[in-house]
PDB file with SEQRES, HELIX, SHEET and CRYST1 records, atoms N, CA, C and O in Angstrom:
SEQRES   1 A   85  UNK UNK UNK UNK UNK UNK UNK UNK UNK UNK UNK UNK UNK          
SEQRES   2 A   85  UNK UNK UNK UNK UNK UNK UNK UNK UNK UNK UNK UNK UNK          
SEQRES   3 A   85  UNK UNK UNK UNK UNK UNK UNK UNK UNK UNK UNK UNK UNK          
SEQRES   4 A   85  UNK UNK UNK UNK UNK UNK UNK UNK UNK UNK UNK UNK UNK          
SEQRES   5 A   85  UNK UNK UNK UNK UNK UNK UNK UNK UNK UNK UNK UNK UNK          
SEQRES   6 A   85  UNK UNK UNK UNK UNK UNK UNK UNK UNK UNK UNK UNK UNK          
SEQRES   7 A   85  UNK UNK UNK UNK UNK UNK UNK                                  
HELIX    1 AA1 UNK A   14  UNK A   31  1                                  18    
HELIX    2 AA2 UNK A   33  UNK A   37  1                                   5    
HELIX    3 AA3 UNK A   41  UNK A   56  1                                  16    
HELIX    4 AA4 UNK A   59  UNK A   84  1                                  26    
CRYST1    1.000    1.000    1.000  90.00  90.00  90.00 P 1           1          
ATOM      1  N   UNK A   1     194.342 220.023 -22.678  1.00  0.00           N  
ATOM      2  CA  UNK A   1     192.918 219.861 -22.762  1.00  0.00           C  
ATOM      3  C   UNK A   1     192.634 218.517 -23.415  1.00  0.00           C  
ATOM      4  O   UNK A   1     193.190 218.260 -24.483  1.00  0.00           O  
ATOM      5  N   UNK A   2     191.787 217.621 -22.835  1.00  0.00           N  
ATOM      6  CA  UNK A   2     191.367 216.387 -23.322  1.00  0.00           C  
ATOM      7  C   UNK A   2     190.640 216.544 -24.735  1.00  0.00           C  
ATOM      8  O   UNK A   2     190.362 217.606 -25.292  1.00  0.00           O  
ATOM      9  N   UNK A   3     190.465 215.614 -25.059  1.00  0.00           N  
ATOM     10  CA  UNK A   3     189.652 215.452 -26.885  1.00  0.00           C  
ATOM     11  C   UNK A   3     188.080 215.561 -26.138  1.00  0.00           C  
ATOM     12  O   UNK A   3     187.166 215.908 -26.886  1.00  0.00           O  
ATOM     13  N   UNK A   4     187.757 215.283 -24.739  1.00  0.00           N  
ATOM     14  CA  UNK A   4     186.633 215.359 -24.241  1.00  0.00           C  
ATOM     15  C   UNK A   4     185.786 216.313 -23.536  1.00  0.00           C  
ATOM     16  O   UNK A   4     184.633 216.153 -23.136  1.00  0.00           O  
ATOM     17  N   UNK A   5     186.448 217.196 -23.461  1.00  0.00           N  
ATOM     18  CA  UNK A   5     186.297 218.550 -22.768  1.00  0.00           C  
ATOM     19  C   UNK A   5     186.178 219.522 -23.484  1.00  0.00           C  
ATOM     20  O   UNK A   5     186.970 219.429 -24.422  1.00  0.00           O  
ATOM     21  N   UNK A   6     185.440 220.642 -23.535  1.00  0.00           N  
ATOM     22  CA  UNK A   6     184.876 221.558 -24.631  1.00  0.00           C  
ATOM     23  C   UNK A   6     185.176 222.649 -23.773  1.00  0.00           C  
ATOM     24  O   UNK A   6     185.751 222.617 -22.686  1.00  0.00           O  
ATOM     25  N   UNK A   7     184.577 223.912 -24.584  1.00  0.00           N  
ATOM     26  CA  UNK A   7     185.114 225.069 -23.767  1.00  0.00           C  
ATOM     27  C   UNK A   7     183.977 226.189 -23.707  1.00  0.00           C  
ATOM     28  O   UNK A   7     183.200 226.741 -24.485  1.00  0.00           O  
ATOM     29  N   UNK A   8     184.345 226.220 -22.213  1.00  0.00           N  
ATOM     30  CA  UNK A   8     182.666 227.204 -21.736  1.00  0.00           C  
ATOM     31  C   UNK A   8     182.249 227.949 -22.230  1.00  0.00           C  
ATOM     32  O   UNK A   8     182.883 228.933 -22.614  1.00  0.00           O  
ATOM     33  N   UNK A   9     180.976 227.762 -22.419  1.00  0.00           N  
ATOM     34  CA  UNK A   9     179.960 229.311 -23.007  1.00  0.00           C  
ATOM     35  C   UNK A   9     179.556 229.786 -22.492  1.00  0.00           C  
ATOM     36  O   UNK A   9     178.853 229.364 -21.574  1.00  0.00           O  
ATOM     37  N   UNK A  10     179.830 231.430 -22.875  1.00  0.00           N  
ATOM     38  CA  UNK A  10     179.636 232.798 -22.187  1.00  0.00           C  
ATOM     39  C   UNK A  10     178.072 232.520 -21.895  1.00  0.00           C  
ATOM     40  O   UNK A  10     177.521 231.529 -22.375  1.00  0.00           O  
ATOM     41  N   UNK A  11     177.362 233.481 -21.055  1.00  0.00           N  
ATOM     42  CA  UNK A  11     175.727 233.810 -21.705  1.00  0.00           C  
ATOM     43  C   UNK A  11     175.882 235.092 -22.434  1.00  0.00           C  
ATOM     44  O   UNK A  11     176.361 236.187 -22.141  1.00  0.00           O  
ATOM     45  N   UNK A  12     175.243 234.519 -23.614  1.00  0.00           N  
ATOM     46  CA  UNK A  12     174.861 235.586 -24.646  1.00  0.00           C  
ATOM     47  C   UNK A  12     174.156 237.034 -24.423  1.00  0.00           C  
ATOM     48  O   UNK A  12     173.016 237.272 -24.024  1.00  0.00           O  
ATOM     49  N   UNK A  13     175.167 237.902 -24.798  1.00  0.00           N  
ATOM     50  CA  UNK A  13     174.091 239.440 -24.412  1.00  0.00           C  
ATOM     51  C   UNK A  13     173.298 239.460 -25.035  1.00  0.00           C  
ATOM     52  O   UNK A  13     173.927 239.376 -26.090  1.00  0.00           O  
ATOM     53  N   UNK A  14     171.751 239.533 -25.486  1.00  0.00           N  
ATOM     54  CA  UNK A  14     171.155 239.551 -26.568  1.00  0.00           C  
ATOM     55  C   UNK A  14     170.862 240.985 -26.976  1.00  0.00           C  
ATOM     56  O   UNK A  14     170.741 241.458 -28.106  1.00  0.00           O  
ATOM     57  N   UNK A  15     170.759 241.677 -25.546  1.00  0.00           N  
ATOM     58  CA  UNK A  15     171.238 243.545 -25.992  1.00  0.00           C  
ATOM     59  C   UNK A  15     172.210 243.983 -26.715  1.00  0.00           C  
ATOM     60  O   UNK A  15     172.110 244.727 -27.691  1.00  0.00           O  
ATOM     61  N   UNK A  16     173.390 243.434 -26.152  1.00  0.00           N  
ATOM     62  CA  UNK A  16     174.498 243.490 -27.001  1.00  0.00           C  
ATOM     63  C   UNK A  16     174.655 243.805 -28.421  1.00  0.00           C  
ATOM     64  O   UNK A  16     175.031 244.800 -29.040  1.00  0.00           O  
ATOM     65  N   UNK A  17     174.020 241.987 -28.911  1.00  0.00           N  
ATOM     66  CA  UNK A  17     173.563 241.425 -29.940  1.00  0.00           C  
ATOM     67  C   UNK A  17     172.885 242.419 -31.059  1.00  0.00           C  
ATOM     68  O   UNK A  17     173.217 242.833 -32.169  1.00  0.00           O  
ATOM     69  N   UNK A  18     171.762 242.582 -30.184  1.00  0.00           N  
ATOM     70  CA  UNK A  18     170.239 243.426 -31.062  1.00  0.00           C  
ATOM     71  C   UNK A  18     171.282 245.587 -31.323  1.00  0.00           C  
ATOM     72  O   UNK A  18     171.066 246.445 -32.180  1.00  0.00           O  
ATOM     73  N   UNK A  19     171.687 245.587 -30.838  1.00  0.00           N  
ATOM     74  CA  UNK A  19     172.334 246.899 -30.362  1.00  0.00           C  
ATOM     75  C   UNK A  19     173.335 246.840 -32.037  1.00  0.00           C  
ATOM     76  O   UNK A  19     173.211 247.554 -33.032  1.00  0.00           O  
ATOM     77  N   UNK A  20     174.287 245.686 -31.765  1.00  0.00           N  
ATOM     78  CA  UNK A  20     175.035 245.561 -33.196  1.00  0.00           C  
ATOM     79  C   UNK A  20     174.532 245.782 -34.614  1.00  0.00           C  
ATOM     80  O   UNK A  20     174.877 246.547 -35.514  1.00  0.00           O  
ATOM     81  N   UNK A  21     173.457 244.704 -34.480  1.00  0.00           N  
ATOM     82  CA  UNK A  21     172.725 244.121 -35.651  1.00  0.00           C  
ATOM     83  C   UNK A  21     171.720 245.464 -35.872  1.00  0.00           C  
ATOM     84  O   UNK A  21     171.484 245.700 -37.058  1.00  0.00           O  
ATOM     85  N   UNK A  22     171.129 246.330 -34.939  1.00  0.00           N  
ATOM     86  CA  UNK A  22     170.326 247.225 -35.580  1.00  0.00           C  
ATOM     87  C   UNK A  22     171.725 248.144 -36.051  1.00  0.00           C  
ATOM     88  O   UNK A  22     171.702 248.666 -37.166  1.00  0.00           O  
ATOM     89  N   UNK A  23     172.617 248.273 -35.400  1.00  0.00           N  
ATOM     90  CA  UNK A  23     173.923 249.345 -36.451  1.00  0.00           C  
ATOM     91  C   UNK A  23     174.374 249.129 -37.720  1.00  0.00           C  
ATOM     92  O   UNK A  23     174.974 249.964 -38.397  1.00  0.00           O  
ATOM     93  N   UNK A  24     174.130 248.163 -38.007  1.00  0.00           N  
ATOM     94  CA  UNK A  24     174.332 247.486 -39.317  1.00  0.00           C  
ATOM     95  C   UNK A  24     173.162 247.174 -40.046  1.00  0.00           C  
ATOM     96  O   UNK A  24     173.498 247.128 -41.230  1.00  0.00           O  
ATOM     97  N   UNK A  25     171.880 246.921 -39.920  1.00  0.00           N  
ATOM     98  CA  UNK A  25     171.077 247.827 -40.442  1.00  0.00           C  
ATOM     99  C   UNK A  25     170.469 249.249 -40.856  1.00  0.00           C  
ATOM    100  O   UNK A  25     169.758 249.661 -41.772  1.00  0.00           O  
ATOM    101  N   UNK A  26     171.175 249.863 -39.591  1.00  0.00           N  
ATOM    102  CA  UNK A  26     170.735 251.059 -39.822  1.00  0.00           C  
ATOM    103  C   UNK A  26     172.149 251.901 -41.168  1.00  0.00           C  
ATOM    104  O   UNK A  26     171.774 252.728 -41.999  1.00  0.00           O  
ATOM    105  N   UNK A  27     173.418 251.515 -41.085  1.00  0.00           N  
ATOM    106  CA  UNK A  27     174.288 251.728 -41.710  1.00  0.00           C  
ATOM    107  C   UNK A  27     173.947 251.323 -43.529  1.00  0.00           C  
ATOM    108  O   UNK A  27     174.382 251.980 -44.475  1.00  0.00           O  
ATOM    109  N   UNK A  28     172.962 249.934 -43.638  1.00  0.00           N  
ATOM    110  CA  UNK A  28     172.460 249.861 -44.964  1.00  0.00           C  
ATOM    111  C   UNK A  28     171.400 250.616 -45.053  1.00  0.00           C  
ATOM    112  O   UNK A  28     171.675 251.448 -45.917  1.00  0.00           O  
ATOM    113  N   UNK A  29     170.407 250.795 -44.682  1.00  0.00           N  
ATOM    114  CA  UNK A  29     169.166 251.359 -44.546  1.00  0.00           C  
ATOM    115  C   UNK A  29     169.881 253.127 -45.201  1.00  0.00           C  
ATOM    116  O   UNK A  29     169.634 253.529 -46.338  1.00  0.00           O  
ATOM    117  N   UNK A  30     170.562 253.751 -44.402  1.00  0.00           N  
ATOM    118  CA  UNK A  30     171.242 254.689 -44.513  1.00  0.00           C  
ATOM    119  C   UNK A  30     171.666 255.025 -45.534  1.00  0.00           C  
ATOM    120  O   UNK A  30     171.181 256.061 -45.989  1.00  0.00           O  
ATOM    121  N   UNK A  31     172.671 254.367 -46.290  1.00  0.00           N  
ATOM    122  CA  UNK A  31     173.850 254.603 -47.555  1.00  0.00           C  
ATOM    123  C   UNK A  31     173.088 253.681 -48.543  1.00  0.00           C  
ATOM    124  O   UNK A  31     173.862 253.879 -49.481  1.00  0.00           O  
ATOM    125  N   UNK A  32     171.847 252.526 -49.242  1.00  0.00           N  
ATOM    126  CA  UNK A  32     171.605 251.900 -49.948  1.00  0.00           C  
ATOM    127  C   UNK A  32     170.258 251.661 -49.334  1.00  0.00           C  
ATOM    128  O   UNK A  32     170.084 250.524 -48.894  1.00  0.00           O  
ATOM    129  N   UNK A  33     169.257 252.529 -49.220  1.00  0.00           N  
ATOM    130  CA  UNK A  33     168.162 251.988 -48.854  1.00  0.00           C  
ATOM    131  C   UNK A  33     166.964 251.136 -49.650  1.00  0.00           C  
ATOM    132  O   UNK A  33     166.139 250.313 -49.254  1.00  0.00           O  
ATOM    133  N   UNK A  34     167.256 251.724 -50.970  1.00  0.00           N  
ATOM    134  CA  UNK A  34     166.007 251.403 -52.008  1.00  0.00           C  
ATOM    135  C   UNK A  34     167.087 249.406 -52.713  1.00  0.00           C  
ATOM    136  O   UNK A  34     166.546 248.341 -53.010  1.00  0.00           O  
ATOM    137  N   UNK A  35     168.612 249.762 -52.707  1.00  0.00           N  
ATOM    138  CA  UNK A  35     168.850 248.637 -52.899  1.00  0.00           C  
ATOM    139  C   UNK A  35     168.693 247.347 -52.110  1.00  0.00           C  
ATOM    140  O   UNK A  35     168.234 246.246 -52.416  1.00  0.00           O  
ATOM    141  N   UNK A  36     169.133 247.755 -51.185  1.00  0.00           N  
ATOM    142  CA  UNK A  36     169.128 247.011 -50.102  1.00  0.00           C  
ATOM    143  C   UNK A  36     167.662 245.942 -49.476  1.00  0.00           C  
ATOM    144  O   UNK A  36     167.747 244.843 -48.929  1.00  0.00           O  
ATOM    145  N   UNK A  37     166.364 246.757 -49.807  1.00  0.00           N  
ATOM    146  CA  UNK A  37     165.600 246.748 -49.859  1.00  0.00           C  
ATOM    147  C   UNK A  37     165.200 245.702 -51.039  1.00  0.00           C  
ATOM    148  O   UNK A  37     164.270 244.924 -50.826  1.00  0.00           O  
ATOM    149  N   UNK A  38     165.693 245.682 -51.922  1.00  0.00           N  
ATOM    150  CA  UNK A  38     164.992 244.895 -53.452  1.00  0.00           C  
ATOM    151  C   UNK A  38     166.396 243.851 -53.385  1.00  0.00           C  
ATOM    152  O   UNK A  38     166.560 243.411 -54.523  1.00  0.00           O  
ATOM    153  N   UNK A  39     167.275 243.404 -52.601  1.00  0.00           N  
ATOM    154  CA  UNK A  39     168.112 242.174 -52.920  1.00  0.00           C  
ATOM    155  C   UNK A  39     167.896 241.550 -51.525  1.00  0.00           C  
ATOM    156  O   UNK A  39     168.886 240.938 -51.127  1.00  0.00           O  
ATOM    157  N   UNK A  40     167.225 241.555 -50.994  1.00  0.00           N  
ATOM    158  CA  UNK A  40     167.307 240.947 -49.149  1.00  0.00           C  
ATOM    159  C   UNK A  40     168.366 239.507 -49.496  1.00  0.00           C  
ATOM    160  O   UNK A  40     169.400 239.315 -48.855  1.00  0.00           O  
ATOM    161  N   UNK A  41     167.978 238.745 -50.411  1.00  0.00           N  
ATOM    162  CA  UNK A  41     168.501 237.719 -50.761  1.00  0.00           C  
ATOM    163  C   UNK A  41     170.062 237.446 -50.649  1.00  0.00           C  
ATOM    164  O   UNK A  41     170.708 236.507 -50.184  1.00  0.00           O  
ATOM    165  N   UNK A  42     170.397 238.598 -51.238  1.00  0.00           N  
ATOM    166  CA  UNK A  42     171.932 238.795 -50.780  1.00  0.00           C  
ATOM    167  C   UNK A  42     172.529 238.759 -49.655  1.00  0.00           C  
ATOM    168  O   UNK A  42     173.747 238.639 -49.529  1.00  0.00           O  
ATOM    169  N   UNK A  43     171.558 238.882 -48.559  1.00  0.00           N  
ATOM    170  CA  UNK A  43     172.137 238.960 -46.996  1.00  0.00           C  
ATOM    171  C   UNK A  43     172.014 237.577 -46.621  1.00  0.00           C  
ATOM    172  O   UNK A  43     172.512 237.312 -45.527  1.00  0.00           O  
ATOM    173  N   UNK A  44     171.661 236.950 -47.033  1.00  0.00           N  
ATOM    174  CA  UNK A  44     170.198 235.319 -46.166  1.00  0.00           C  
ATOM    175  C   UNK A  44     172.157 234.666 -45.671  1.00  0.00           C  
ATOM    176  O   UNK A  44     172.467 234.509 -44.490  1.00  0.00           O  
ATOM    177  N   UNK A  45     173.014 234.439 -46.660  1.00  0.00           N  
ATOM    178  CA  UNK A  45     174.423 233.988 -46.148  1.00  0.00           C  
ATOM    179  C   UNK A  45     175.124 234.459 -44.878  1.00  0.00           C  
ATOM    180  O   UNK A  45     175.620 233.654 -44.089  1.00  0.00           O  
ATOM    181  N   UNK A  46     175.156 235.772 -44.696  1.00  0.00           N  
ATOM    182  CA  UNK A  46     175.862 236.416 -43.333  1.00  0.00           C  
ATOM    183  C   UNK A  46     174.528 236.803 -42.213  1.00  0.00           C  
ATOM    184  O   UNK A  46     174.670 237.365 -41.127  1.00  0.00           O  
ATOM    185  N   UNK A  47     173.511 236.433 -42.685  1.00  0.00           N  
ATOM    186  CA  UNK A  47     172.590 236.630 -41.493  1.00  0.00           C  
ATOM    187  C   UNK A  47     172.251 234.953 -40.842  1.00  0.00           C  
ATOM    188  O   UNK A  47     171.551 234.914 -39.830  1.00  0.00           O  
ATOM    189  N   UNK A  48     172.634 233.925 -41.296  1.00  0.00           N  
ATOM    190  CA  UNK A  48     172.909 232.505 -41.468  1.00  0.00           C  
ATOM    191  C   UNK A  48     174.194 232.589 -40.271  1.00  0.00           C  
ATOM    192  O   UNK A  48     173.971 232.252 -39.108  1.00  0.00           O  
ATOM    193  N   UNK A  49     175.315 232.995 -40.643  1.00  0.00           N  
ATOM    194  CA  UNK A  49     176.309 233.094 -40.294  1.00  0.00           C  
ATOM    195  C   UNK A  49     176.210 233.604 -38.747  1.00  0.00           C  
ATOM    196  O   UNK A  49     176.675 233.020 -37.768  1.00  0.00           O  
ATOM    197  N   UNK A  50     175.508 234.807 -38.765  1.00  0.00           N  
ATOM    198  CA  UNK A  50     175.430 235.573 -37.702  1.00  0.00           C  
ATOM    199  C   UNK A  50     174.643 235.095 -36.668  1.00  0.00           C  
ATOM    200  O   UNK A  50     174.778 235.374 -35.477  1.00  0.00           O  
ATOM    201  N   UNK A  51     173.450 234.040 -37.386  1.00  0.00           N  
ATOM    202  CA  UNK A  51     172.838 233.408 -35.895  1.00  0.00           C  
ATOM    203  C   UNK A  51     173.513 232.506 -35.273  1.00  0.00           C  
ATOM    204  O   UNK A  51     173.622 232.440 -34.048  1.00  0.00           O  
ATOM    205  N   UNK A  52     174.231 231.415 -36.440  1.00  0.00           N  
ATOM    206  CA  UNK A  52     175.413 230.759 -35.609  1.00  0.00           C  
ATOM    207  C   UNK A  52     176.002 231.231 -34.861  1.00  0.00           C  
ATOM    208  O   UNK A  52     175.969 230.586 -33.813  1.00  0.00           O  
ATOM    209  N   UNK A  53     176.817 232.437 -34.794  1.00  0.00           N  
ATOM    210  CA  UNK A  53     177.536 232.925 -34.351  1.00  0.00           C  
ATOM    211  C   UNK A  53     176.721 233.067 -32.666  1.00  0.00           C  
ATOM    212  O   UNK A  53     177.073 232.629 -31.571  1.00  0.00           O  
ATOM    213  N   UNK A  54     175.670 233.775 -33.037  1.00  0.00           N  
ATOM    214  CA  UNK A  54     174.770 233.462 -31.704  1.00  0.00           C  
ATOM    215  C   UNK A  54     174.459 232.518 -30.838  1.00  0.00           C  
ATOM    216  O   UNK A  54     174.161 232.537 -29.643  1.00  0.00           O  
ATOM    217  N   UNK A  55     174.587 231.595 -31.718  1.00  0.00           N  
ATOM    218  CA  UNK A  55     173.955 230.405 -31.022  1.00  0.00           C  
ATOM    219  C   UNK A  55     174.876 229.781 -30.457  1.00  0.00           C  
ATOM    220  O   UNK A  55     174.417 229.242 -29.450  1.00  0.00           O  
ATOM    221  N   UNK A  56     176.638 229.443 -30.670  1.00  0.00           N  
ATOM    222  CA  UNK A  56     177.464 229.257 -30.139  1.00  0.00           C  
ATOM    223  C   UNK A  56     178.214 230.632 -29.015  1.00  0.00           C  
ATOM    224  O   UNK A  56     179.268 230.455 -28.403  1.00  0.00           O  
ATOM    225  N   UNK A  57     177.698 231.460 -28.974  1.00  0.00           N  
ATOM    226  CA  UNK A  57     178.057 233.008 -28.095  1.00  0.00           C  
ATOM    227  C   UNK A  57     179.372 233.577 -29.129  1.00  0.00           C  
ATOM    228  O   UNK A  57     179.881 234.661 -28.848  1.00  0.00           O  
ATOM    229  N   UNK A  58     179.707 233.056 -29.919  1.00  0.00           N  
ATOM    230  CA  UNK A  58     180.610 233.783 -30.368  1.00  0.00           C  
ATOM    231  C   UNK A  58     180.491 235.193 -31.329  1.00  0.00           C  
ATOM    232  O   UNK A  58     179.985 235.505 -32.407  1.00  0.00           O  
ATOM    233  N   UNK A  59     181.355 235.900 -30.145  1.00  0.00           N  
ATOM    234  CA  UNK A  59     181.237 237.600 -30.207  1.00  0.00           C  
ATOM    235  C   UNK A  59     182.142 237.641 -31.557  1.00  0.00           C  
ATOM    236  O   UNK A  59     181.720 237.891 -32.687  1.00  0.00           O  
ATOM    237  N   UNK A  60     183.302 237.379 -31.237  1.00  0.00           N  
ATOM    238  CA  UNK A  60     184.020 237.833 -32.914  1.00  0.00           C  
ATOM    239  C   UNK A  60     183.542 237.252 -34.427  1.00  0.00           C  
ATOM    240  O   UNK A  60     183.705 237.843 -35.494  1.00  0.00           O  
ATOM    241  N   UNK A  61     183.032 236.192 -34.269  1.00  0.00           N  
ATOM    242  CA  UNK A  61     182.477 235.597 -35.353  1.00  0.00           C  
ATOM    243  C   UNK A  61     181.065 236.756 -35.848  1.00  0.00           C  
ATOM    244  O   UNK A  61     180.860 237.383 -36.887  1.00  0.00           O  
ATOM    245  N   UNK A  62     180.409 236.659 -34.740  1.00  0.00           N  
ATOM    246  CA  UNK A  62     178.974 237.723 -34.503  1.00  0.00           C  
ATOM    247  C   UNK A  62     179.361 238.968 -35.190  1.00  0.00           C  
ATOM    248  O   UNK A  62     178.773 239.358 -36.198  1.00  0.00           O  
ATOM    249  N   UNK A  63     180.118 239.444 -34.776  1.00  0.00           N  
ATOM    250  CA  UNK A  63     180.770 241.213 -35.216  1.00  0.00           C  
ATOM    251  C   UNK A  63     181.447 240.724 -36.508  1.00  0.00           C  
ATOM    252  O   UNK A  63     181.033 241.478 -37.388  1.00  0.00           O  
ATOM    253  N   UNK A  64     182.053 240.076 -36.894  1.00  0.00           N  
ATOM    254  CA  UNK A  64     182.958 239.728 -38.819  1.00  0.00           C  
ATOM    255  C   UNK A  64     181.361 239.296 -39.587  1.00  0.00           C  
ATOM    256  O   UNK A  64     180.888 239.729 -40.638  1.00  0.00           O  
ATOM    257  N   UNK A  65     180.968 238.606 -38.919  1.00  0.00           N  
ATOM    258  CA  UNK A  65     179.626 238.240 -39.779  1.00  0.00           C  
ATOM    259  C   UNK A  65     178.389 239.462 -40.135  1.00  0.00           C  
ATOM    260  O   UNK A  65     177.660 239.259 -41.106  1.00  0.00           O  
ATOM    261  N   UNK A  66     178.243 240.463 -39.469  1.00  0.00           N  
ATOM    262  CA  UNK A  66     177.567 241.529 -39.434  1.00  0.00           C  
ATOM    263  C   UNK A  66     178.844 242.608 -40.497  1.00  0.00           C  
ATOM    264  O   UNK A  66     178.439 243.528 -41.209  1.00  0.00           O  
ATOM    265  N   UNK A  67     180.278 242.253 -40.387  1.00  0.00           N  
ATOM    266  CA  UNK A  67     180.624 242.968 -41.206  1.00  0.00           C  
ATOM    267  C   UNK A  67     180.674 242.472 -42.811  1.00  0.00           C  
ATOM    268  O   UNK A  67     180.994 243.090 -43.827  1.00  0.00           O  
ATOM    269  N   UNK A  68     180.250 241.178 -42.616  1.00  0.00           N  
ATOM    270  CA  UNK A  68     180.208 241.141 -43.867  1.00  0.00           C  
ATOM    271  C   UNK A  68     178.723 241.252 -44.489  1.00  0.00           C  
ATOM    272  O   UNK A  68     178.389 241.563 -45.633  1.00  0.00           O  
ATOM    273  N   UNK A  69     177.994 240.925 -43.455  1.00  0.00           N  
ATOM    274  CA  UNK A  69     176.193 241.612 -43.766  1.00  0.00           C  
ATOM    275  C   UNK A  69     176.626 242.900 -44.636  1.00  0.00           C  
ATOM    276  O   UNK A  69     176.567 242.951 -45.865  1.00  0.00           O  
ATOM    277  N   UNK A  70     177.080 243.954 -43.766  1.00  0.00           N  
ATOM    278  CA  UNK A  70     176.978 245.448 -44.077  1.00  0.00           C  
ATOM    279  C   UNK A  70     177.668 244.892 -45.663  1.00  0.00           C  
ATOM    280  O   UNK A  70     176.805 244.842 -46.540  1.00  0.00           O  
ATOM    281  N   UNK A  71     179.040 244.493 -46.102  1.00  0.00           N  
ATOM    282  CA  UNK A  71     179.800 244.420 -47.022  1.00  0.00           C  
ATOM    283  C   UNK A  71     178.986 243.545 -48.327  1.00  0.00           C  
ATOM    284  O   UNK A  71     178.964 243.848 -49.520  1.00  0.00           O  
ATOM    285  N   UNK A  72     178.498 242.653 -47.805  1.00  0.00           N  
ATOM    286  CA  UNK A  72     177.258 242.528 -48.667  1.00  0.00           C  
ATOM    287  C   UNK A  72     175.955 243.011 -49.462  1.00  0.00           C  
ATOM    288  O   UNK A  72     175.513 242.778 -50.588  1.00  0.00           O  
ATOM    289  N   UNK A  73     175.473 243.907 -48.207  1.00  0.00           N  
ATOM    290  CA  UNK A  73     174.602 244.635 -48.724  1.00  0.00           C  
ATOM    291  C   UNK A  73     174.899 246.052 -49.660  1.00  0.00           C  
ATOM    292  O   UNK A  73     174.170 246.539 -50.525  1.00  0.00           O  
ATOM    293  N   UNK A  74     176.114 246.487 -49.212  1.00  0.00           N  
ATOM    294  CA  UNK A  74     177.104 247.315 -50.189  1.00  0.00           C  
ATOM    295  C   UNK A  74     177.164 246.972 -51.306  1.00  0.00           C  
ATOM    296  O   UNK A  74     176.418 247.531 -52.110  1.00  0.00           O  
ATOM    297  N   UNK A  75     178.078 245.924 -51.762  1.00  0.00           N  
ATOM    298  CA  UNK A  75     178.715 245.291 -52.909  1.00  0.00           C  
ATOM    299  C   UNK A  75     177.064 245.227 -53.776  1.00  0.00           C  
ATOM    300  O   UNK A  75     177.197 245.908 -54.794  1.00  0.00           O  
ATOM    301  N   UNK A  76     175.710 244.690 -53.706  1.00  0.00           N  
ATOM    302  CA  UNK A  76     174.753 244.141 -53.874  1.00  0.00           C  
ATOM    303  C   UNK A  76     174.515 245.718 -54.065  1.00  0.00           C  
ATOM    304  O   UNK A  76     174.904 245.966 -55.207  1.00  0.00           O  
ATOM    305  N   UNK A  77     174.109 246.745 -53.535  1.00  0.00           N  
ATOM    306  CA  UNK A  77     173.487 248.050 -53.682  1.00  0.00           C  
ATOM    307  C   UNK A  77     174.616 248.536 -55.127  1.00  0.00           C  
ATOM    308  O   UNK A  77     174.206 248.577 -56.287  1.00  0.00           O  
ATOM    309  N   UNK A  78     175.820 248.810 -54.778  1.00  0.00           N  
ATOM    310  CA  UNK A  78     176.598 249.108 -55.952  1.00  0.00           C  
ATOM    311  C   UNK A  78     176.221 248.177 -57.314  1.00  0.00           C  
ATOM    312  O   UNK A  78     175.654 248.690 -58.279  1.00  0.00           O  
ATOM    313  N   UNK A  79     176.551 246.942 -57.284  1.00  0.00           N  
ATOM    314  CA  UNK A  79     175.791 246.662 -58.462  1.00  0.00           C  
ATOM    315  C   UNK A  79     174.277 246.838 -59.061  1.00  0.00           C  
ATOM    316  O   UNK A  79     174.008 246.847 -60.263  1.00  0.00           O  
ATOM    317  N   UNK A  80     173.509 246.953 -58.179  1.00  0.00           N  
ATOM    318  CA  UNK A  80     172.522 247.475 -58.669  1.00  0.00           C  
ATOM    319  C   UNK A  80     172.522 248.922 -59.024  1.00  0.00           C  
ATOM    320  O   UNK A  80     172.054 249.107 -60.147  1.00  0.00           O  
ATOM    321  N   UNK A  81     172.710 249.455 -58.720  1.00  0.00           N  
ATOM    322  CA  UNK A  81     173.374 250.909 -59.056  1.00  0.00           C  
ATOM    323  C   UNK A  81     173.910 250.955 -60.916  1.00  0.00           C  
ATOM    324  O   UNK A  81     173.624 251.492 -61.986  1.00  0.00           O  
ATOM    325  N   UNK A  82     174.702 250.132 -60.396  1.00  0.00           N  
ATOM    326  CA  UNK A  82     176.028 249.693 -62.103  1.00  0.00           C  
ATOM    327  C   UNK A  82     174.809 249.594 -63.411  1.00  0.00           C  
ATOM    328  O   UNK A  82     174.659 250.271 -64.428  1.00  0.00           O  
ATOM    329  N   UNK A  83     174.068 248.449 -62.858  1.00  0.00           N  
ATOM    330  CA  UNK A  83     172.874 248.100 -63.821  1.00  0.00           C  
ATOM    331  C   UNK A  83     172.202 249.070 -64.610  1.00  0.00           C  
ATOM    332  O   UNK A  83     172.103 249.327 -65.810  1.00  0.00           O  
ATOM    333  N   UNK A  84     171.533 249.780 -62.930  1.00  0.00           N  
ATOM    334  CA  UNK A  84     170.723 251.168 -63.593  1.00  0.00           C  
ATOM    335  C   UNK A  84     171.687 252.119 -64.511  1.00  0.00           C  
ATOM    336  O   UNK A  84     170.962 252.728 -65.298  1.00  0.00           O  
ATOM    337  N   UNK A  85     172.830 252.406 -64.661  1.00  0.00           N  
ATOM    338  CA  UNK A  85     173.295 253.381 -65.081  1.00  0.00           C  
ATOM    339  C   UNK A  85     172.858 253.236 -66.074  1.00  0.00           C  
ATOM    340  O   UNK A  85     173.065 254.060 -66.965  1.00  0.00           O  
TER     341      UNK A  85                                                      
END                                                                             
């Protein structure tokens, strides 16, 4: 492959996409709702991540970046949790 030649992009499912991203909302919403809810801030990095991921079509990046959404919004709900105790 030349230094000049790049490599084709899929077209983006955006069903796909929206189908993922509401599972991983609905998975925080679910298990950390009231936290999750009061740190949004904590996500703004892997939801950053995840439009890139979009915007270049990349599916595995898209799906690790939504897992680290969910793993974020976890880690962020547990400490708030820790606090209140």
């Amino acid at each position: 492959m030349s230094a000049t030649s790049s490599k084709a992009v899929e077209p983006w499912d955006c069903e796909w996409a929206a189908e993922r991203a509401a599972h991983s909302q609905k998975y925080l919403g679910r298990h950390y709702p009231d936290e999750c809810l009061e740190n949004l801030r904590a996500l703004d990095e892997c939801e950053e991540a995840a439009h890139e991921a979009a915007m270049t079509s990349d599916k595995d990046a898209y799906l690790a970046a939504l897992r680290s959404y969910c793993r974020a919004g976890r880690d962020e709900a547990l400490r708030t949790r820790r606090g209140a105790a």
